[in-house]
N, C-alpha and C positions, 0 to 999 in steps of 0.2 A: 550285561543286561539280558541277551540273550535266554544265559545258563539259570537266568532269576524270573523269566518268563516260562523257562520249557519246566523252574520245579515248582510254579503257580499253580500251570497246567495239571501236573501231573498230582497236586495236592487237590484240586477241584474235580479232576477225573472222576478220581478215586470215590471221594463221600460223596459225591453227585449219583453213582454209579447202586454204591453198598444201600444207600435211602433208598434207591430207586426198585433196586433188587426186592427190599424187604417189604415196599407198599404195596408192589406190584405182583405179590406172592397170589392171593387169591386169583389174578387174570391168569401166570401161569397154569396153578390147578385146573381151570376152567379150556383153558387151550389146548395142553396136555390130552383131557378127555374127550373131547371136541376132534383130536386126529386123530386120534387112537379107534373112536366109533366109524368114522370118516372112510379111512383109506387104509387097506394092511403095509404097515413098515413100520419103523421105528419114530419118535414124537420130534425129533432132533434131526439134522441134515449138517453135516461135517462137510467139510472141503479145503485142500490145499489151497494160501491165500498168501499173498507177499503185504509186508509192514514195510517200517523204515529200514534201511539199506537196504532191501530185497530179503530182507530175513523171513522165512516161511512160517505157518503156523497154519492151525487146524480153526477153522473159523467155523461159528457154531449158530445155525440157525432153527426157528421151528421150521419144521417140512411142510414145502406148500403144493411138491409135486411129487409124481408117483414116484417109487421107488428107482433109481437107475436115470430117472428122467435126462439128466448131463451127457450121456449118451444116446439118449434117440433122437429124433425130429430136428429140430433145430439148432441144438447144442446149448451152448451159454448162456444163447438170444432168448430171450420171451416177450415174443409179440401180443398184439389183443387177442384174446382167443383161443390162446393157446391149450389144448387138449391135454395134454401132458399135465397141467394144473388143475389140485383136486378143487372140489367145493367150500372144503373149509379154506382149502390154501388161497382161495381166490380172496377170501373177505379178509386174511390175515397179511395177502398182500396190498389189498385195497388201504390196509386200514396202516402200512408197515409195520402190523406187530410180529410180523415175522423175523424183524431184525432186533427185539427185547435179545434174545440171549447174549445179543453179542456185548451186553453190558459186562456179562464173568471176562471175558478178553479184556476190557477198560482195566476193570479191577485187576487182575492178574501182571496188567502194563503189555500185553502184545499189540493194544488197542487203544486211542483215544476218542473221547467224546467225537471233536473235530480233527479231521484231517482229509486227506484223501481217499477214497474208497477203495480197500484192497482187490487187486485184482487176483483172475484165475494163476495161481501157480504160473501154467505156460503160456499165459494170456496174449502176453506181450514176445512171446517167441524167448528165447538167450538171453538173460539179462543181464550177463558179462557182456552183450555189447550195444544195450542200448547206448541211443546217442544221448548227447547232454540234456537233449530238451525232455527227453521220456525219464530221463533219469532224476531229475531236481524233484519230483514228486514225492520222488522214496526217501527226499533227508530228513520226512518227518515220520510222524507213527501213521498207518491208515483208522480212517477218522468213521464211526457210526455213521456220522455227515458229514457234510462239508462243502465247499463253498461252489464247487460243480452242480453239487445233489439242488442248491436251493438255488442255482442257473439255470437248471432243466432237466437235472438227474438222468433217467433213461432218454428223454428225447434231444436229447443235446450228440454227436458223435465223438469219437474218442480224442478228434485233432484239439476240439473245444475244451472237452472233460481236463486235457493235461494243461490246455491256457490256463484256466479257473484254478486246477493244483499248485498248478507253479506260482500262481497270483496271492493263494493264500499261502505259503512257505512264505513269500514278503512281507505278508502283510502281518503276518503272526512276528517274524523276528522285529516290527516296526513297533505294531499295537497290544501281542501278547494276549492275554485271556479277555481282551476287551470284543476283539477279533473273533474267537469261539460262541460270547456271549452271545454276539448282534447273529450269528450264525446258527446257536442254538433256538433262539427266537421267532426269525425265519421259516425254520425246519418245523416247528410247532405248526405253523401255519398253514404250511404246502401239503402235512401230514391231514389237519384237517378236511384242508379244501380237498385231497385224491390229487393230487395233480401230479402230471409228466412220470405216472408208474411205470407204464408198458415203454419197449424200444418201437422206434421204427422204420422198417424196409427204407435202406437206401438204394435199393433199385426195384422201384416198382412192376417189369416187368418180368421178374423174376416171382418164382413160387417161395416160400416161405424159405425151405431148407436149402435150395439154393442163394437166397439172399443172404442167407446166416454163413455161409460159409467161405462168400467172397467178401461179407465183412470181418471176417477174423483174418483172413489172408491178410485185408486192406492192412488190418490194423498192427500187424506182425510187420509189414512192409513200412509203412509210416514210421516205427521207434526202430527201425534201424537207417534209416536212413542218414548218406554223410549229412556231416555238420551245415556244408554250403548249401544243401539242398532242404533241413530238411523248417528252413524261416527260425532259428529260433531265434 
């Protein structure tokens, strides 16, 4: 039943994805010239990302920050505020149309609809040893959304983010594309209302760039942790 839910999925992915592609042609064009006037760099923003089994790929979004930006300030983090983020980027993350391209990933199969959100390549530190609990995430494809994103997406922290992943891997081998449905639904909703875009500060007395960088340690230290320690 399983292997008759994951090729539902992957038959829904797809024509959900190529429809969606082809409606949404004119917003592209309009996006495209919109960053191009905007900010100097290129209209697209590449980055190493992990899928199911930790398989890597090049994930593809429009640019919402200046060029290089993954290297200054804050790093991964983007709190309210954040300077690094151009003007158009700001309303394309307000609006998340910054995540439209990652529809050619669905299509292509590096990517589903739902799943869990790929993380940064070394995000997670080693990932020949995460422990079990960090690892049950990656036995599916990483998902546009998913059932974290419509929990609280950025304001939620990472120990949460991986409950909510590991919860839908259940629920999907239980409920299958009914699971993505009630998911994609959701996500309509929270896209409208703006909610829970930005991270934030879990240590408030801390300046920005140093809060960003003792939560990437945190989070490097939490998915390796042993098994006894680490609650799954």
């Amino acid at each position: 039943m399983y292997l008759f839910h994951l090729w539902i999925k992957r038959i829904f992915d797809f024509l959900f994805s190529v429809v969606a592609v082809i409606l949404l042609l004119p917003l592209w064009i309009g996006v495209a010239v919109a960053i191009k006037k905007d900010s100097r760099g290129p209209v697209f923003f590449r980055q190493k990302r992990r899928t199911k089994d930790g398989a890597i790929f090049s994930i593809l979004k429009f640019r919402t920050m200046i060029v290089g930006a993954e290297h200054k300030g804050t790093g991964l983090f983007n709190y309210q505020g954040d300077p690094r983020v151009t003007r158009v980027g700001r309303k394309l993350r307000d609006s998340s149309i910054d995540e439209l391209p990652q529809l050619f990933q669905v299509i292509t199969g590096n990517m589903s609809l739902v799943g869990p959100r790929p993380c940064v390549m070394d995000e997670l530190g080693d990932f020949d040893t995460l422990n079990k609990k960090y690892r049950k995430r990656f036995e599916v494809k990483a998902g546009l959304t998913g059932l974290a994103q419509i929990r609280g997406r950025n304001e939620i922290c990472w120990e949460e983010k991986v409950l909510y992943d590991n919860q839908y891997v259940d629920l999907f081998k239980k409920y299958g594309i009914f699971v993505d449905l009630w998911i994609l639904a959701i996500t309509v909703f929270k896209v409208l209302k703006k909610q829970d875009i930005y991270e934030e500060k879990t240590a408030d007395a801390m300046d920005e760039i140093a809060a960003a960088k003792c939560a990437e340690a945190e989070i490097i230290w939490l998915a390796h942790l042993p098994e006894e320690e680490s609650n799954d």
